[in-house]
C-alpha positions as semicolon CSV with decimal commas, in nm:
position;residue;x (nm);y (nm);z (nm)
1;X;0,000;0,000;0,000
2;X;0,279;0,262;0,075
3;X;0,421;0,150;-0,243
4;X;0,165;0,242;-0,411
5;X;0,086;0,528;-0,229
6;X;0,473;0,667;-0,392
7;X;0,410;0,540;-0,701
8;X;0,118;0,740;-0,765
9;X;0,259;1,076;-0,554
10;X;0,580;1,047;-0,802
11;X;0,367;1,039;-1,099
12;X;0,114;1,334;-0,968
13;X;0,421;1,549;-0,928
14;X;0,569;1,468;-1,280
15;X;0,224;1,558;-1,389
16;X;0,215;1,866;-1,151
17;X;0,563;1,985;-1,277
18;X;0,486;1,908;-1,676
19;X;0,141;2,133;-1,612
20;X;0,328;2,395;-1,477
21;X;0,616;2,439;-1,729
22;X;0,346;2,441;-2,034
23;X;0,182;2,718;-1,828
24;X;0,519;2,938;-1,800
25;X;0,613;2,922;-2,113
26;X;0,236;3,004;-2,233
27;X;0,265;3,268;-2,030
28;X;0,584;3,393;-2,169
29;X;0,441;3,337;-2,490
30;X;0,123;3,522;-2,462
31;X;0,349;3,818;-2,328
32;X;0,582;3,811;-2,588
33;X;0,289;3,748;-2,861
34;X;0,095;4,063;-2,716
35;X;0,409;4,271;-2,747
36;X;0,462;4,214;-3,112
37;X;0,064;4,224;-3,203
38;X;0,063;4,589;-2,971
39;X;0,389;4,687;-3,235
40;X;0,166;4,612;-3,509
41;X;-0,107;4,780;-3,467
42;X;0,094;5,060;-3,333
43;X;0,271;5,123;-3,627
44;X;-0,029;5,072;-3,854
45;X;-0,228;5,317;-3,655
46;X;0,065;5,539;-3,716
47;X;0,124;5,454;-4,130
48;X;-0,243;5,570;-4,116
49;X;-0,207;5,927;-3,924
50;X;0,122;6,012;-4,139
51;X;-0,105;5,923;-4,467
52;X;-0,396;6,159;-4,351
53;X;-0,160;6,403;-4,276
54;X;0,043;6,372;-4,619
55;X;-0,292;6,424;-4,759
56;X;-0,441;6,706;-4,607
57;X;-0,129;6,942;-4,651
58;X;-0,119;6,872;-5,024
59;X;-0,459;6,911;-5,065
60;X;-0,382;7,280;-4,879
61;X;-0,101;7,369;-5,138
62;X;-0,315;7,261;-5,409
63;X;-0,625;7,525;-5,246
64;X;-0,329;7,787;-5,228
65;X;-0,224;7,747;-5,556
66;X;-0,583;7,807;-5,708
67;X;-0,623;8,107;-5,461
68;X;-0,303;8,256;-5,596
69;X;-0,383;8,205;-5,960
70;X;-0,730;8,413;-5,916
71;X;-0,480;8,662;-5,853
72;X;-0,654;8,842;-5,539
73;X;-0,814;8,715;-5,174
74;X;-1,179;8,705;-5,060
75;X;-1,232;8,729;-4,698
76;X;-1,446;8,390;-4,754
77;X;-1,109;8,234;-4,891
78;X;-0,911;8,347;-4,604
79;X;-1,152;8,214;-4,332
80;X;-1,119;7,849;-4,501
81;X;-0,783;7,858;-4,510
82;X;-0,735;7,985;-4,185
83;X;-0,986;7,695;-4,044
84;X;-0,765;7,429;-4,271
85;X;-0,435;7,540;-4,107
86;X;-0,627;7,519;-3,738
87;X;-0,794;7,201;-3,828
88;X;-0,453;7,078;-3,977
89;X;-0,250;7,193;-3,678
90;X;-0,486;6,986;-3,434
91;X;-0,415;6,662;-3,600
92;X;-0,061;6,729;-3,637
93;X;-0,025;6,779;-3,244
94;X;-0,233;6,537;-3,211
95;X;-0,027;6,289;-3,388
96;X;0,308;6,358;-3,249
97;X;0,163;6,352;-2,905
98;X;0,014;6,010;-2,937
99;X;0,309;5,847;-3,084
100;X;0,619;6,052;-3,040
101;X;0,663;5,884;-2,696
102;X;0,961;5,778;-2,505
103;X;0,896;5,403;-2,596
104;X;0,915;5,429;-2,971
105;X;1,260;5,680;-2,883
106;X;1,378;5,380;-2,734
107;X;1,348;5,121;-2,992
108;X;1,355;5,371;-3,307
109;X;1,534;5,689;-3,233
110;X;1,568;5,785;-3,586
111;X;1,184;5,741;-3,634
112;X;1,103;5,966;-3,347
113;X;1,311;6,248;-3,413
114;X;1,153;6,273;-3,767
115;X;0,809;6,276;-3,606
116;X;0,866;6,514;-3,323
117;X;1,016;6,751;-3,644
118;X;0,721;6,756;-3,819
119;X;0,517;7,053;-3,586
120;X;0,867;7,238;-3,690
121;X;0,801;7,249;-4,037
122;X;0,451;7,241;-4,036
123;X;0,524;7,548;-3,776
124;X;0,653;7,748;-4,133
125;X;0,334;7,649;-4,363
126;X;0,116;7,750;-4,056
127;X;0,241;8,136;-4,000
128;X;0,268;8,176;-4,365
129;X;-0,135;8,113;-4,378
130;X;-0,192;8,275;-4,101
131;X;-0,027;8,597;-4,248
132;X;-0,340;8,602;-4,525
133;X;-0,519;8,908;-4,567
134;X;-0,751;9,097;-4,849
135;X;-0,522;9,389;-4,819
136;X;-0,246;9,224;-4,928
137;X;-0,124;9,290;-5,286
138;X;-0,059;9,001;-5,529
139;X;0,315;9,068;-5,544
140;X;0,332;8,952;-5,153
141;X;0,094;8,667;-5,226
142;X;0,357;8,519;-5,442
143;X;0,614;8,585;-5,181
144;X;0,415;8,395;-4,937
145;X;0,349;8,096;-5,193
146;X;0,663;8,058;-5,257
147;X;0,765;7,985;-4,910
148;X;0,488;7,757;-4,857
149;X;0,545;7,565;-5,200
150;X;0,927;7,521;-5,060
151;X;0,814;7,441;-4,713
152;X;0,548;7,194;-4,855
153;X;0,797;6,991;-5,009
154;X;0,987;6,982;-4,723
155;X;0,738;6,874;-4,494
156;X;0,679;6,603;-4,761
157;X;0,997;6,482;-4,734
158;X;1,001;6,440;-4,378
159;X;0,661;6,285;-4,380
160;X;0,816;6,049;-4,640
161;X;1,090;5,947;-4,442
162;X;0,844;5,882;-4,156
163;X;0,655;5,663;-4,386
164;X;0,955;5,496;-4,487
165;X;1,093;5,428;-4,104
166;X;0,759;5,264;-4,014
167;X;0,723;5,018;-4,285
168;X;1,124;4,926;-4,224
169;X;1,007;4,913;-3,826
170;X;0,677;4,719;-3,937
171;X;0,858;4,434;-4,142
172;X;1,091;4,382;-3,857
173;X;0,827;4,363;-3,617
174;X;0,701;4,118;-3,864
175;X;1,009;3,895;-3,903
176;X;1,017;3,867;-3,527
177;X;0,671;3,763;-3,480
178;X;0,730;3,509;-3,760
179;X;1,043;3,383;-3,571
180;X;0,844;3,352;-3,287
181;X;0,584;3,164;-3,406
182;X;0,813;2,915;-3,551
183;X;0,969;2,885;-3,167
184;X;0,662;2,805;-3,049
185;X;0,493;2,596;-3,279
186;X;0,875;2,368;-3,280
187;X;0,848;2,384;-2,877
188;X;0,508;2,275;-2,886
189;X;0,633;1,977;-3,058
190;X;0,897;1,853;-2,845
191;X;0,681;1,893;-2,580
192;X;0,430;1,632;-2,782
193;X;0,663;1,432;-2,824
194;X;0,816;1,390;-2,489
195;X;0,493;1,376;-2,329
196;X;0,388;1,090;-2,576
197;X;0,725;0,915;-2,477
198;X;0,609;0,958;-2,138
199;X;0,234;0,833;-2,162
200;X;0,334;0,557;-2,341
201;X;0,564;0,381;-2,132
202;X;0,345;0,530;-1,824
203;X;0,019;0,409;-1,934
204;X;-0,012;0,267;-2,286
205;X;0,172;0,000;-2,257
206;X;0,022;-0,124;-1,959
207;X;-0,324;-0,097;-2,068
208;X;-0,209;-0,292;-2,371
209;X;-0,106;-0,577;-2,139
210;X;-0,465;-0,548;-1,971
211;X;-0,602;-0,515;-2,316
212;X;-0,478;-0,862;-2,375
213;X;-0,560;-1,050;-2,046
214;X;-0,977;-0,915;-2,073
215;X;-0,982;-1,080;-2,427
216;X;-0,845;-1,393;-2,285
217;X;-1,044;-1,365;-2,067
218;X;-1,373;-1,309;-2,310
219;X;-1,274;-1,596;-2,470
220;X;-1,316;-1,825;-2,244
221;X;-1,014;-2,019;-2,306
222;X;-0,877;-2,016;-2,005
223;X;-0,887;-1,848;-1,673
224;X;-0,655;-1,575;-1,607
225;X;-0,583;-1,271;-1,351
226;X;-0,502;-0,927;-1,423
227;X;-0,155;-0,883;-1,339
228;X;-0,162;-0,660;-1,023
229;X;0,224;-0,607;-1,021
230;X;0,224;-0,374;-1,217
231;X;0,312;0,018;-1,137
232;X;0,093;0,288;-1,105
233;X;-0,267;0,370;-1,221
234;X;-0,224;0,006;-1,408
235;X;-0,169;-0,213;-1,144
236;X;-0,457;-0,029;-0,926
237;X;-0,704;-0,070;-1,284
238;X;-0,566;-0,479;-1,236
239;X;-0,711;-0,488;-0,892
240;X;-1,031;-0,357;-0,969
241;X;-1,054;-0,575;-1,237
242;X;-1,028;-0,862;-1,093
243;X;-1,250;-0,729;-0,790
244;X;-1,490;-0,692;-1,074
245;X;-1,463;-1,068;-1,271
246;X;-1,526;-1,203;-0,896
247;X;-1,869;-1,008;-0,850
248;X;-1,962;-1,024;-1,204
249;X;-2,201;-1,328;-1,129
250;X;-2,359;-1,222;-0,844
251;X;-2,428;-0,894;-1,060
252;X;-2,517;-1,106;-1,352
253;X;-2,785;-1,283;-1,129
254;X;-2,945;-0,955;-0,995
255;X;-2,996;-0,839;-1,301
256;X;-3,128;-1,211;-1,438
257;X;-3,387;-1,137;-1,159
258;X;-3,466;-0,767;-1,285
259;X;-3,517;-0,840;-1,603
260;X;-3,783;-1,110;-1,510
261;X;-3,954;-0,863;-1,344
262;X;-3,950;-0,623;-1,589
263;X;-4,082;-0,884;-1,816
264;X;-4,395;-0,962;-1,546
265;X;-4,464;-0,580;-1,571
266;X;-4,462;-0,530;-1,940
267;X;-4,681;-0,885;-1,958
268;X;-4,936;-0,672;-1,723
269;X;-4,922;-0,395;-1,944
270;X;-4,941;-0,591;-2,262
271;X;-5,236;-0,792;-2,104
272;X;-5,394;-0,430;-1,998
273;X;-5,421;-0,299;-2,368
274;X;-5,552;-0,586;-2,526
275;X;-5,786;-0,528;-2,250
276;X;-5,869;-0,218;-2,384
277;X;-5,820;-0,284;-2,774
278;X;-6,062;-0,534;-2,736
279;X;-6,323;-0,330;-2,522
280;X;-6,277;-0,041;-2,841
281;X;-6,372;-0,306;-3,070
282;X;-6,707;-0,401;-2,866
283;X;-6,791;-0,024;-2,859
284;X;-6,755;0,009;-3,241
285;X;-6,958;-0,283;-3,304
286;X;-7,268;-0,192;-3,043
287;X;-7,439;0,097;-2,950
288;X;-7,615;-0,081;-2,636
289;X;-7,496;0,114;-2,280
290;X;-7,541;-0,276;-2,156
291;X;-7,352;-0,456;-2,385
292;X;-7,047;-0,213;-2,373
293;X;-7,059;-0,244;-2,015
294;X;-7,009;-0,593;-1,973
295;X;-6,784;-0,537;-2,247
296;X;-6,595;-0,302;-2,026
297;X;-6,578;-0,526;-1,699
298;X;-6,476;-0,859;-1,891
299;X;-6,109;-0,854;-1,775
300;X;-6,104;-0,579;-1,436
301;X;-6,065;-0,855;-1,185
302;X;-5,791;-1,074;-1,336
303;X;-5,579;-0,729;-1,430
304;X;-5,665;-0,572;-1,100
305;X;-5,725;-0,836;-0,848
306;X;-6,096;-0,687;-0,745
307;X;-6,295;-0,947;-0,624
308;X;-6,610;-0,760;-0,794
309;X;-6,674;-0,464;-1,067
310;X;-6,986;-0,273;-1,115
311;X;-7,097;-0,039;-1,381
312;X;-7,339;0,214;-1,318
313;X;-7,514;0,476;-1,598
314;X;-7,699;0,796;-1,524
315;X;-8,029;0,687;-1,643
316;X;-8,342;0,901;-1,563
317;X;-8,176;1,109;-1,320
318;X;-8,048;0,777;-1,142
319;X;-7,726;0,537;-1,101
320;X;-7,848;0,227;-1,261
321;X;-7,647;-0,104;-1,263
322;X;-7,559;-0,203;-1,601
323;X;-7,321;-0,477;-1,568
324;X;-7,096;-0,671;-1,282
325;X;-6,856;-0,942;-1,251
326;X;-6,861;-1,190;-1,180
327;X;-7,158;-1,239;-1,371
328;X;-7,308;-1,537;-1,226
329;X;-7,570;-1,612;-0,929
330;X;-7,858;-1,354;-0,821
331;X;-7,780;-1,020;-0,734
332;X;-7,905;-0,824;-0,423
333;X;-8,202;-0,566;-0,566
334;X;-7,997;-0,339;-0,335
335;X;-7,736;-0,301;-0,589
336;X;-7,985;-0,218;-0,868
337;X;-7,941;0,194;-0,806
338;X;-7,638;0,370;-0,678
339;X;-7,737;0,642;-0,415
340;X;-7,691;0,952;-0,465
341;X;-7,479;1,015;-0,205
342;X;-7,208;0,750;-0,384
343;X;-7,140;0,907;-0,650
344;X;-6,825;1,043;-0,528
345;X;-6,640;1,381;-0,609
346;X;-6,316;1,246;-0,782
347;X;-6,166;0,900;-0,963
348;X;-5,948;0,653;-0,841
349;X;-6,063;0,742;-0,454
350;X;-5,981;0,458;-0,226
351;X;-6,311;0,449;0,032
352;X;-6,315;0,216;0,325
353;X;-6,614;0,043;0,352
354;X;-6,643;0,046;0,713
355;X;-6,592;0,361;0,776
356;X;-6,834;0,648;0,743
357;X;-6,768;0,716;0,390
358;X;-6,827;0,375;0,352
359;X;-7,169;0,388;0,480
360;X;-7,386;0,549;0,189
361;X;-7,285;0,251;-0,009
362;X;-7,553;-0,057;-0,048
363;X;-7,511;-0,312;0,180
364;X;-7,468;-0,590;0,003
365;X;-7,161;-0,409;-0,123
366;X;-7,034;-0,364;0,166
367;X;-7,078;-0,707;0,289
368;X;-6,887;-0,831;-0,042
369;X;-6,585;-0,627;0,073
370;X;-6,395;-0,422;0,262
371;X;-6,262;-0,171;-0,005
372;X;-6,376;0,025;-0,294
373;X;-6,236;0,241;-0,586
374;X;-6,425;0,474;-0,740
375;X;-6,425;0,573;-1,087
376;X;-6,552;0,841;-1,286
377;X;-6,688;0,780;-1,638
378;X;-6,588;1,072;-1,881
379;X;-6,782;1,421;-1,747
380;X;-7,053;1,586;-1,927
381;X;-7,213;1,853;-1,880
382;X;-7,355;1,792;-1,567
383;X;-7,135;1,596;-1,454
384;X;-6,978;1,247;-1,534
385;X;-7,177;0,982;-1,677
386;X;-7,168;0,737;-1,430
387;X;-6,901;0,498;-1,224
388;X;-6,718;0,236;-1,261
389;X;-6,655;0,070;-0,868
390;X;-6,392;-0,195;-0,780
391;X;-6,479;-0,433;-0,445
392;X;-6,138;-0,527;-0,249
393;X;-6,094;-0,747;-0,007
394;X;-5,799;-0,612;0,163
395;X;-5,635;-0,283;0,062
396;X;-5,488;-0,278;-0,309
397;X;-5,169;-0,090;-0,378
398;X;-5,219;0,295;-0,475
399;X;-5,061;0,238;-0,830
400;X;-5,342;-0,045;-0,922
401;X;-5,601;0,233;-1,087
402;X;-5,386;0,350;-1,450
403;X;-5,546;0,073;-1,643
404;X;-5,936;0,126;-1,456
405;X;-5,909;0,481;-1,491
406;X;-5,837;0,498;-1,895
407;X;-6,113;0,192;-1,916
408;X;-6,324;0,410;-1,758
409;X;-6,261;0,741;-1,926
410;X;-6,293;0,514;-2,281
411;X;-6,668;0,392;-2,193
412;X;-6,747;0,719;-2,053
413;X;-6,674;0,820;-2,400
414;X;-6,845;0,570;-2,564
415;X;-7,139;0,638;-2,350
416;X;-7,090;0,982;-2,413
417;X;-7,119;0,915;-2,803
418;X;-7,461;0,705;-2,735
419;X;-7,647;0,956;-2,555
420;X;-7,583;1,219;-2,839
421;X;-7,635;0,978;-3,156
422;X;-7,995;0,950;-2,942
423;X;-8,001;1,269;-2,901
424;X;-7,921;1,370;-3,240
425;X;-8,199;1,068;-3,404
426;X;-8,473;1,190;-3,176
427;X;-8,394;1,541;-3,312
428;X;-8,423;1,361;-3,666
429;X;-8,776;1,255;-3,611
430;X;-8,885;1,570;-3,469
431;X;-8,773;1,746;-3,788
432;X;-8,957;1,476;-3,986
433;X;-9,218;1,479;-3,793
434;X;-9,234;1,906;-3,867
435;X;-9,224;1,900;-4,246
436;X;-9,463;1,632;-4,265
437;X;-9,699;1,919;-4,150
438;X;-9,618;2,145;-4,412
439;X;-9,844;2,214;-4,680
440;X;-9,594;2,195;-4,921
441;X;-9,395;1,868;-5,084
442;X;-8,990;1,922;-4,917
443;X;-8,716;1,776;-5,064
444;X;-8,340;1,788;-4,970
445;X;-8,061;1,682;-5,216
446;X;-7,719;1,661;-5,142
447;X;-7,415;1,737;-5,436
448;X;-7,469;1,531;-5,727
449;X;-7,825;1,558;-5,703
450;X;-7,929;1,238;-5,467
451;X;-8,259;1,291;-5,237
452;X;-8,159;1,234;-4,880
453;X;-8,535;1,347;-4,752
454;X;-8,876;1,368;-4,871
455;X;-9,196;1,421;-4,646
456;X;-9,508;1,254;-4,718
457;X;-9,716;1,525;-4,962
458;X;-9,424;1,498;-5,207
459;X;-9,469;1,129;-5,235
460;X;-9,918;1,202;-5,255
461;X;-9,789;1,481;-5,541
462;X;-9,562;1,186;-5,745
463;X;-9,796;0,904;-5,668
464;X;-9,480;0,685;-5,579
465;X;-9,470;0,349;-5,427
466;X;-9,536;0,280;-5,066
467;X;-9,178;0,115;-5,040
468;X;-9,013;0,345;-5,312
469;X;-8,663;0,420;-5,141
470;X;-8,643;0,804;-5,266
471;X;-8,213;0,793;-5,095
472;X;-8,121;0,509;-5,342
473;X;-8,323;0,546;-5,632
474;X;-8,419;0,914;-5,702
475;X;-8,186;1,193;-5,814
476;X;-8,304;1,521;-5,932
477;X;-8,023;1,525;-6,225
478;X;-8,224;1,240;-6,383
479;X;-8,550;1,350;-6,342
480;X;-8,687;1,316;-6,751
481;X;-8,884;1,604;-6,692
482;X;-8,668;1,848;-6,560
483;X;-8,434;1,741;-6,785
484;X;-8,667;1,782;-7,089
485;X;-8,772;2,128;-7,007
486;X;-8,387;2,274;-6,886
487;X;-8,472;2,273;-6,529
488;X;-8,172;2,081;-6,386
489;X;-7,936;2,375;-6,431
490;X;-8,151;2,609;-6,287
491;X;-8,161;2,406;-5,977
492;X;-7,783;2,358;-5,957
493;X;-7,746;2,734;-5,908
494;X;-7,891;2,660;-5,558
495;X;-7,565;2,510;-5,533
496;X;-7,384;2,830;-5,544
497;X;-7,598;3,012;-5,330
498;X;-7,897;3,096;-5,498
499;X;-8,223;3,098;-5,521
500;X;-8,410;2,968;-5,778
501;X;-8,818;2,935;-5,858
502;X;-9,012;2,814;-6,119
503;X;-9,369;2,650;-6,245
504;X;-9,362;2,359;-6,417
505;X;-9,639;2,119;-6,550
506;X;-9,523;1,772;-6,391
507;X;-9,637;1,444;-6,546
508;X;-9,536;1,160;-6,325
509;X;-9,583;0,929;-6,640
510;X;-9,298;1,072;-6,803
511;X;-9,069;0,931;-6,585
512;X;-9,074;0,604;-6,639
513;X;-8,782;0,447;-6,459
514;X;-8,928;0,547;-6,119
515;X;-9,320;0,394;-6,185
516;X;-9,424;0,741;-6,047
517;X;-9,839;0,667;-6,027
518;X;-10,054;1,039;-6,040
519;X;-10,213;1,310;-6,212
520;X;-10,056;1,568;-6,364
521;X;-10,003;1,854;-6,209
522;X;-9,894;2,202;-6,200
523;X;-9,603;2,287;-5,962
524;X;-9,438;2,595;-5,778
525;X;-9,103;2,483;-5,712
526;X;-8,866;2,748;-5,521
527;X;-8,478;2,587;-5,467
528;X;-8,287;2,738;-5,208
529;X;-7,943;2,651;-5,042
530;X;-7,846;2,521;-4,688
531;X;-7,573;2,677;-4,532
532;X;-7,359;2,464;-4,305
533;X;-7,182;2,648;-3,979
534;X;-6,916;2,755;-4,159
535;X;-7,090;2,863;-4,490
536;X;-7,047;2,573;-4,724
537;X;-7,292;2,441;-4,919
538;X;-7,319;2,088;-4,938
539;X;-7,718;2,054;-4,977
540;X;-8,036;2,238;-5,132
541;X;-8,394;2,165;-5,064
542;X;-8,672;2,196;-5,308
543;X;-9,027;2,324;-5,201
544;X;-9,319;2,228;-5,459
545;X;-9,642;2,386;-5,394
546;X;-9,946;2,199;-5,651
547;X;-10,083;2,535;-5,826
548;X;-10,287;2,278;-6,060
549;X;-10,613;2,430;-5,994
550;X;-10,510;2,832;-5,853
551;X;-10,523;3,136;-6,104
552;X;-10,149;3,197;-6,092
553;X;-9,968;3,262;-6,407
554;X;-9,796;2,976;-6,582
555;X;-9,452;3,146;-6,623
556;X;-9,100;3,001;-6,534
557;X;-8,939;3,326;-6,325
558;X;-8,580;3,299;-6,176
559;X;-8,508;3,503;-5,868
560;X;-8,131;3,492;-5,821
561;X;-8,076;3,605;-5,479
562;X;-7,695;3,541;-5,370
């Protein structure tokens, strides 16, 4: 152990020592690095100012030179060149100042005595400007421009030089940086390479030898031990190893017995949704509350371990029992209606049947048990449609309700669906039942012309059969008389969201195919659209009034009303 205990301290402090001689020299380098990139832009800045200023005094002996060909000076004139030579002065000072410091004297003497000369000349240009006047006669004016032309190009020459000194300055600044960067890119090298020297006979080579006792191992061949002799992080990795091959079965066993119950769980859950696939097939295959019911309750106990299930159905303002398992013997008339009081305020509660709560139940349930879930069926609008209950024995485990609580929100659903399709036919036969009291024959067609309804005076008025099935057989586009007298386009406006009318003499004889048995008559027919909810038109109904024997005109008159 104290081996060891060296082994790894001596191998921390090569570490430790390795870490912290990369991080010097980075330093260093970073330092250095920063120096040189500083230089750079330093000079550039610098290039930059001596340009501008290069610039701005020629472009000020090329203003003087067009002042002094006009041959005489505006006051306007002498105010901009007077604000030039200000302007001009400014950036000159402020030049010198920012870079004629004692660091660039230091490492480029030369360079910084021709920038600190340049207010000296400039000093020369300035006064001359300075001197302007509109008094002054054009034989002084060419005095003065004379001296400025000559102290221009003097100025230009120093400016030149300066030019000259930083580029020279820059391209050495360059080389060095390039020299440097070659140091340490060939230092970062070496240092790869020792350190790869190091971590493989450290480390690699070690692991190699482990490398090859685990696939001996794998193989089965034969038995073998890591070798623990070895140094370092290696020979600690051996031990754990082979700490590791001696538990692996007792692991390998544990998880043998997880997996099995993994496998019990997913058979439960597998077992629960056929459960329910199978209950979603009953419900699409029966609209009886009873029969999807039983339906429901045909696999609770086995998947939930109840020792009875009971469905009951708001029916008539009442919990009525539609179904319970176990189906067989006679059950207590007790049990026939759920009190009020039972219905509960949430799903999945656990209720003990002896206790108070327990005590608005019927008493044959609570004889059958001493337990009882409570489940709601999907909530309408008054509330939920009924409840599904679950009779324990002794207490069941709080995580037993997933599978009740989706069978119960599916045949609330279904339930749900079976109350409105009632709802929805019983509204059917009420409007039936309505325009078999008009006074007028009603028809309703859907696209394409088929009759989907037809009240009773329109059959009288075409003197069709008893068992005539108007949905299957009839379609206004093949109606021979509307189709002899144009008729069948007029109606399909209706389709587009007007309103059509018209008299027509009908013969019933005429049309043949459909053994149409009356009179002939004389009809008002108005076509009009029906507008879904969201303003489609899918349908059109026809209303025929028999004008056979009135005194109204006999004249086919379209209203189109959109």
């Amino acid at each position: 152990m104290e081996k060891n205990s060296k082994t790894r301290s001596g191998t921390l402090l090569v570490f430790f020592f390795f870490f912290l001689a990369i991080a010097a020299i980075s330093s260093i380098e970073a330092v250095l690095f920063y120096g040189k990139f500083k230089s750079i832009d330093t000079y550039e800045a610098m290039h930059n100012a001596e340009n501008h200023i290069s610039r701005v005094v020629a472009r000020l002996g090329n203003t003087f030179d067009l002042v002094v060909i006009g041959g005489r000076l505006e006051q306007t004139t002498v105010n901009i060149l007077h604000n030039d030579v200000d302007r001009i002065n400014g950036e000159i000072d402020e030049m010198v100042a920012t870079y004629g410091t004692a660091s660039l004297a230091s490492s480029n003497k030369v360079l910084a005595d021709d920038l600190k000369g340049v207010p000296n000349e400039w000093r020369k240009i300035y006064d001359d400007i300075k001197t302007l006047s509109i008094n002054m006669n054009h034989d002084k004016l060419l005095l003065i421009h004379n001296d400025i032309d000559i102290d221009v190009i003097v100025l230009d020459e120093r400016l030149d030089r300066i030019s000259a000194g930083i580029n020279t300055a820059l391209q050495k600044v360059l080389r060095e940086t390039k020299v440097l960067l070659l140091v340490t890119l060939a230092g970062f090298v070496l240092m790869l390479i020792t350190a790869s020297i190091f971590l493989y006979s450290r480390f690699i080579s070690p692991l190699r030898s482990l490398e090859f006792t685990a696939r001996e191992i794998a193989s089965g061949r034969e038995k073998k031990l890591f070798v623990e002799s070895m140094g370092g992080a290696a020979g600690r990795l051996a031990r754990v190893l082979n700490t590791i091959n001696e538990e692996h079965g007792e692991r390998l066993m544990g998880l043998k017995e997880v997996i099995a119950d993994h496998k019990s769980t997913i058979n439960e859950k597998e077992r629960a949704i056929k459960a329910l696939g199978d209950f979603f097939i009953t419900s699409g295959s029966s609209f009886n509350s009873k029969t999807l019911s039983e339906g429901a309750l045909l696999q609770v106990p086995e998947l939930t371990g109840a020792g009875r299930a009971f469905v009951y159905l708001f029916e008539r303002g009442v919990l009525l029992l539609k179904a319970a398992v176990p189906a067989g013997g006679t059950l207590s008339k007790d049990l026939s209606i759920l009190p009020e009081e039972a219905r509960g305020s949430g799903s999945g509660e656990l209720i003990d049947l002896s206790s108070e709560a327990g005590a608005v139940y019927p008493p044959a349930m609570r004889r059958g048990g001493k337990w009882l879930k409570s489940f709601a069926l999907a909530p309408g609008e008054d509330g939920d449609y009924g409840r599904l209950l679950l009779l324990f024995r002794s207490k069941p485990p709080e995580d037993s309700c997933e599978f009740t609580t989706a069978l119960a929100a599916a045949l609330g659903t279904s339930v749900a669906f079976i109350k409105r399709l009632q709802e929805e036919h019983d509204a059917g036969k009420d409007s039936y039942r309505l325009i078999n009291q008009l006074p007028y024959g009603v028809a309703v067609f859907e696209k394409g012309g088929t009759c989907i309804l037809v009240n009773l005076l329109l059959k009288r008025f075409l003197g069709s059969a008893p068992d005539f099935d108007f949905s299957r057989s009839y379609t206004f586009v093949d109606d021979d008389v509307f189709k002899a007298q144009g008729l069948v386009t007029t109606i399909n406006k209706s389709y587009d969201g007007f309103i059509t009318e018209f008299i027509i003499n009908y013969d019933p004889y005429l049309v043949k195919r459909y053994g149409f048995m009356c009179e002939t008559r004389d009809l008002k027919i108005k076509s009009f659209p029906l507008y879904e909810p969201d303003g489609t038109i899918f349908k059109i109904a026809l209303l025929l009034e028999d004008i056979t024997l009135s005194d109204e005109p006999r004249t086919l008159e379209d209203k189109n009303i959109s």
